[in-house]
N, C-alpha and C positions, 0 to 999 in steps of 0.2 A: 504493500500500500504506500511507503512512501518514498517508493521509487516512481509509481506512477505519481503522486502527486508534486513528487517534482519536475518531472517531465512536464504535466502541465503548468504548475504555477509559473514556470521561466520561459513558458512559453508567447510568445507576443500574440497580443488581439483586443484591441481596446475597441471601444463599441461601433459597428459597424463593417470591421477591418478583421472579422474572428475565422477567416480563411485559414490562416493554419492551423489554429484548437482545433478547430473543426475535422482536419483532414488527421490531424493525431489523434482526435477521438475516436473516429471514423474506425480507424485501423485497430483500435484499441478493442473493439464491439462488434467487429463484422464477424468475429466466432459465435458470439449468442445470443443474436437477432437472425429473426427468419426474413426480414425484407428493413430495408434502410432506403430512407429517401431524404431529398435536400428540398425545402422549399423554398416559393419564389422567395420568401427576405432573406434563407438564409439558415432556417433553424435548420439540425439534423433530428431527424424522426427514426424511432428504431421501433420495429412490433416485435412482443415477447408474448408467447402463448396464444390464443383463441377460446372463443365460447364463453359465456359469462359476460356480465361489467364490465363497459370498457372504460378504464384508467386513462386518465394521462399522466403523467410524473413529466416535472420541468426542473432542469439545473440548469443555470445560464453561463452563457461560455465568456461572457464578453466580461473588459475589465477597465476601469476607470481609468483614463489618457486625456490627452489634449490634443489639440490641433494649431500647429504654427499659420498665424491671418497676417501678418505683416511684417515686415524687416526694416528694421530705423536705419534710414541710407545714411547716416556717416557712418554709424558703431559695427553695423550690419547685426545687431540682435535681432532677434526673433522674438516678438511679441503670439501670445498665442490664445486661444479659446478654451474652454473645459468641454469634453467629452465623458459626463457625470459629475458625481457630486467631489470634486479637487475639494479639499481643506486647505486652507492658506495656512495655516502653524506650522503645515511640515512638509511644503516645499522648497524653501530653501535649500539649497546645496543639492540636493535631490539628483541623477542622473534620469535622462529618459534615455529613448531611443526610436529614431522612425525608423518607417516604414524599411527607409533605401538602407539601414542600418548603422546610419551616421548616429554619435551619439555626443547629447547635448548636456550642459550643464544648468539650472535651473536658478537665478539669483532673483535678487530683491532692492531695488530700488532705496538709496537710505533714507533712514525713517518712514517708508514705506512699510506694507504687507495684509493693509487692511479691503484693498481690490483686488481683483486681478489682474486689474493693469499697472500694479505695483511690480508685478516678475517680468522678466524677459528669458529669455535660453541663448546660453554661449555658444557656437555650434562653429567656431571659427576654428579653420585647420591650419591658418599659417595669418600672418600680419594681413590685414586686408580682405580676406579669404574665407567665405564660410563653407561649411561643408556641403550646405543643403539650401534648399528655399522655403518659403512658404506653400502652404496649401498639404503639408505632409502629416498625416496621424503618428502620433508618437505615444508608447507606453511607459511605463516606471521600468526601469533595472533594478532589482536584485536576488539572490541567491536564497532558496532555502538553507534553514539551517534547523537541526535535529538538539532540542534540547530536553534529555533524558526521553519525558511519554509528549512534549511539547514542541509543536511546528510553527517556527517562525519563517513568515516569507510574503512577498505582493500576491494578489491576487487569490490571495483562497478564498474571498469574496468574489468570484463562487465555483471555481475551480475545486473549494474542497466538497463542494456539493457534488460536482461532476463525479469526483471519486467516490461517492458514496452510491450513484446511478450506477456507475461504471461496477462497481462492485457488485451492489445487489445482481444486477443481469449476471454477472458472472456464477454466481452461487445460485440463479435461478436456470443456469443453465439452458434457460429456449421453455422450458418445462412451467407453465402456470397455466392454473384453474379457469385464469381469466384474460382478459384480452388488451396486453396492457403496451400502452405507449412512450417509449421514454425520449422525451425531447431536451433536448440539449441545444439551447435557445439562445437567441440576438440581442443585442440591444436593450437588454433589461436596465441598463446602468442610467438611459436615456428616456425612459419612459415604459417599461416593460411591453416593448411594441412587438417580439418576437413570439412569445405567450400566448398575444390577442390573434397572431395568424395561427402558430400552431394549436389553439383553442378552437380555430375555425375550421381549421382542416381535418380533426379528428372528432368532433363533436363527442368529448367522453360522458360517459355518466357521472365519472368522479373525477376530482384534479387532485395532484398532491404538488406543492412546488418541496423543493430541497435548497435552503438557502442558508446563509449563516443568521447571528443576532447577535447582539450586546452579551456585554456581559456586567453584572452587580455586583463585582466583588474585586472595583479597583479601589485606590485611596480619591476620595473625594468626586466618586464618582457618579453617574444618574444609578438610583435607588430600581433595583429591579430582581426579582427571583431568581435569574438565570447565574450561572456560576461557570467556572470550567471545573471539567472533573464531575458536575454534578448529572449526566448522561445527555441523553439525547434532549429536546427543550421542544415541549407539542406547544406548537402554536395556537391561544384559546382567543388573540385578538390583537390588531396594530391599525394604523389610520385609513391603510384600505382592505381590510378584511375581518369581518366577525365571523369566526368560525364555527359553522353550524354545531349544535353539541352532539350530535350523532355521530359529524365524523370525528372529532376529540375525542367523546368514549369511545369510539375503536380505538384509537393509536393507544387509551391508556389502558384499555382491555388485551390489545395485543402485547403490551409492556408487563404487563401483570402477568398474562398466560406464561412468557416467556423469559421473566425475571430478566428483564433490561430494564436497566435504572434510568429513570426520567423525570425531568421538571416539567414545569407550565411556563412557558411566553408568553406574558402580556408589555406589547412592545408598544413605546407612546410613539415614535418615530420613527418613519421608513416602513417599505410593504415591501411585498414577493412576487412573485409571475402570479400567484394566486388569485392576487385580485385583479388582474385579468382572465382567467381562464374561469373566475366563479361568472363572469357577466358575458361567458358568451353562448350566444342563439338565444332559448329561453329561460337559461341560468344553472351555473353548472355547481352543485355540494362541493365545498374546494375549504382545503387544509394545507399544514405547511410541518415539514419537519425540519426543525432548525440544527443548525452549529453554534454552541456556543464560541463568538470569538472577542477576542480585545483587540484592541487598536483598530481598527475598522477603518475602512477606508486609508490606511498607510501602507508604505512598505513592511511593515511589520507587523502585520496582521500575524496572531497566537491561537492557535488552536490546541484542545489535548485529544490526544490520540486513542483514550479510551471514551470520552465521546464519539466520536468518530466510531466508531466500532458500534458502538449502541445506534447509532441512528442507521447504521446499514444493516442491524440485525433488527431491527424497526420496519424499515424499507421491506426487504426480504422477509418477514414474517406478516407483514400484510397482502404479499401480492401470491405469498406460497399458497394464501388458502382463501378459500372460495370468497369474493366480496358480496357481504349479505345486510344492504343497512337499512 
């Protein structure tokens, strides 16, 4: 598990631009899916099983970048756009990287930091000389790192989701009661736009997204349930999804049957592909099994690795057996 997940997290794909997740996930999955499709935005579609409910499950591939809009003709800095929700506290110094694989430096204007248009990117290769131009998508650089059962690294906001799809199918082998969909989705970071098409193309009975959340148990942090270490985190409600309670007692009925430790999410800020794929055709029952993670939205997003484990034995013990709500 955390060889794939670092495979993915260093891999580049900021929202819109997730061409190569894509084609690594691709490869990842084409053993335990019976038919794989790409749609028009973009998402990858995998079907697992027949007969019964049809499931969707969404982990999103895309990850929070920017895009360089203008170049200051003396300095030749690169002024640039956000491609999701950028934090200004911890861009500084920061590297990225585009597309062409020119890679930039991210500064801050002094006494600046409090807009966006406080940073610029260094991307000069010699006196005079930039590497690159405007109009390029560029994501964060940095390296997983293994600390003891704790993964630190960019993007597992929601790359460690992905691993948690990518796994469950593995352990389901092709083999389920029911007829289940795992989309591994676009542009979630920008509006969870890729959701609303893969929500439209499979019209499921049920949705599950797989995403990360917060976590309550920093110094001086927002006050909330969720912990790392403390298991998988069912999502019972966030600003765009209240989760029906039928499908939350399953996830805690399935956690009880199968002695996987679990919290409850109730998150005041940010949603999941969920609350897109609950509103589409004529409304789809839609739930979310979370990660707990810290630092969100930086390069050094934390995850523990026996969460991880509970929410794909979560995953995999709801789709092994017949969906009945």
């Amino acid at each position: 598990m955390i060889e794939l997940t670092k495979k993915l997290v260093e891999t580049w794909g900021p929202p819109g631009y997730e061409h190569r997740i894509r084609d690594l996930i691709q490869e990842e999955v084409a053993a335990f899916a019976a038919e794989t499709r790409v749609d028009g935005l973009g998402n990858l579609i995998c079907r697992v099983g027949s007969g019964g409910p049809k499931a969707l499950i969404a982990a999103h591939m895309d990850e929070i970048g920017l895009m360089a809009n203008y170049q200051e003709p003396e300095s030749g800095y690169l002024r640039f756009t956000n491609l999701g929700g950028l934090r200004h506290d911890t861009l500084h110094g920061n590297r990225v990287q585009f597309e062409d694989g020119t890679v930039g430096v991210i500064a801050v204007q002094e006494g600046g930091g409090k807009s966006l248009g406080d940073f610029y990117i260094d991307v000069q290769a010699e006196a005079g000389g930039n590497a690159t131009a405007v109009g390029q998508p560029a994501g964060f650089m940095r390296e997983l790192q293994v600390r003891g059962k704790r993964l630190v690294a960019k993007s597992l906001d929601d790359r460690i989701g992905c691993v948690v799809a990518i796994e469950a199918m593995r352990r389901l082998g092709g083999d389920c009661p029911n007829e289940v969909y795992f989309a591994f989705t676009v542009q979630e970071e920008v509006g969870l736009r890729g959701a609303k098409t893969a929500a439209q193309g499979v019209r499921p009975d049920i949705g599950i997204a797989i995403d990360v959340t917060g976590s309550g148990d920093q110094i001086r942090g927002s006050k909330m349930l969720v912990q790392l270490g403390g298991g998988a985190a069912i999502k019972v409600h966030d600003p765009g999804l209240v989760v029906p309670a039928a499908i939350k007692n399953w996830m805690v009925a399935r956690c009880e049957a199968d002695g996987i430790p679990y919290q409850l999410e109730l998150l005041v800020g940010g949603t999941t592909d969920a609350a897109a794929i609950q509103l589409a055709d004529a409304g789809v029952p839609s739930g979310c099994i979370s990660i707990p993670t810290r630092f969100l939205h930086t390069t050094s997003e934390t995850v523990d690795l026996d969460d991880v484990s509970a929410c794909i034995d979560l995953l995999t013990g709801l789709l092994a057996n017949p969906i009945d709500l």
